[in-house]
C-alpha positions in Angstrom: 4.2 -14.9 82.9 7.1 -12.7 80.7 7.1 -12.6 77.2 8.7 -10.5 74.5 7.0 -8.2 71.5 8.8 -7.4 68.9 7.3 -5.0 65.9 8.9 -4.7 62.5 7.6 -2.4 59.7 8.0 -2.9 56.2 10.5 0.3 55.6 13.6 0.3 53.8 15.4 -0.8 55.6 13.5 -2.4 58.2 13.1 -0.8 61.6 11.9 -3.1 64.5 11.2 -2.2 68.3 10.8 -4.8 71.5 9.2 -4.6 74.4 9.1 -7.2 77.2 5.5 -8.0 78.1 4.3 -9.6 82.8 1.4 -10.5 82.9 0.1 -11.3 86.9 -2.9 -13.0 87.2 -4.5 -12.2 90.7 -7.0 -14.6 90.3 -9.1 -16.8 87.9 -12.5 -17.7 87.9 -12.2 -21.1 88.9 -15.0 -21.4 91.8 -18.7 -21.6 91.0 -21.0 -20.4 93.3 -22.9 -22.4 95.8 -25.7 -22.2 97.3 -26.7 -22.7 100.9 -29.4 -24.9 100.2 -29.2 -27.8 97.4 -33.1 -27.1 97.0 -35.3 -24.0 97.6 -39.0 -24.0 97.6 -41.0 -21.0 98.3 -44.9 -20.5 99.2 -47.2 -17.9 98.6 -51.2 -17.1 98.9 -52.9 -15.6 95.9 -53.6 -12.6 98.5 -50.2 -11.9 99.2 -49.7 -8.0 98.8 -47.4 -6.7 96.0 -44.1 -6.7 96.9 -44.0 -9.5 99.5 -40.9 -11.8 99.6 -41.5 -15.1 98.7 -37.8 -16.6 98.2 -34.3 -16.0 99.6 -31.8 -17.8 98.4 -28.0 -17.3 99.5 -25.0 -18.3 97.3 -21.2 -17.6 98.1 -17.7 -17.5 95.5 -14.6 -18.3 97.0 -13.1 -16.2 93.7 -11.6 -13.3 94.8 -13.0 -9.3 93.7 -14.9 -9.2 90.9 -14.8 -13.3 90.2 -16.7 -13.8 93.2 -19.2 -11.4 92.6 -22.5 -13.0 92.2 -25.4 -11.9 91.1 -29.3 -12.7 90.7 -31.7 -13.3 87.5 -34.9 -14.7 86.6 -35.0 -16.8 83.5 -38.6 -17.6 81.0 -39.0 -19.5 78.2 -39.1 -17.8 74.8 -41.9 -16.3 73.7 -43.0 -15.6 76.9 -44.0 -12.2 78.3 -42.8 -10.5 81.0 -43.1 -12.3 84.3 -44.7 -11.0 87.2 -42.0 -11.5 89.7 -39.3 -9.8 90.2 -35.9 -10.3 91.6 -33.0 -8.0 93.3 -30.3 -9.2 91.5 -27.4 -8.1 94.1 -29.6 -9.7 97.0 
């Protein structure tokens, strides 16, 4: 995409300047992520020890470099404290 810029101040008289303007987009984020599974469902035991895995879930991004980045989050209802699970959000 080229385009022009041209700047005008308000002297007497007038002095104006142009520049030509590329812009290249490499890529757009037009690919959601999807996830290996349509459904995940994890177990646990109330004994479990802290730290234990109970989840993994796997997602890919066709974008390229920083579009297809993904990354990981826990969501909670407002109002609600802090939950007690915890999530790595690069893996």
């Amino acid at each position: 995409m080229h385009f022009g810029v041209i700047a005008v101040d308000s002297g007497s008289p007038p002095r104006s300047g142009t520049s030509e303007i590329s812009i290249i987009i490499l890529d757009v984020n037009d690919n959601a992520p999807i996830f290996t599974q349509e459904r995940y469902i994890g177990k646990m035991l109330e004994n479990m020890p802290e730290g234990s895995v109970v989840l993994t879930v796997l997602a890919t991004d066709q974008d390229a470099g920083v579009n297809g980045d993904i990354s990981y989050q826990l969501s909670q209802a407002m109002g609600q404290s802090d939950s007690t699970f915890v999530i790595d959000p690069i893996t």
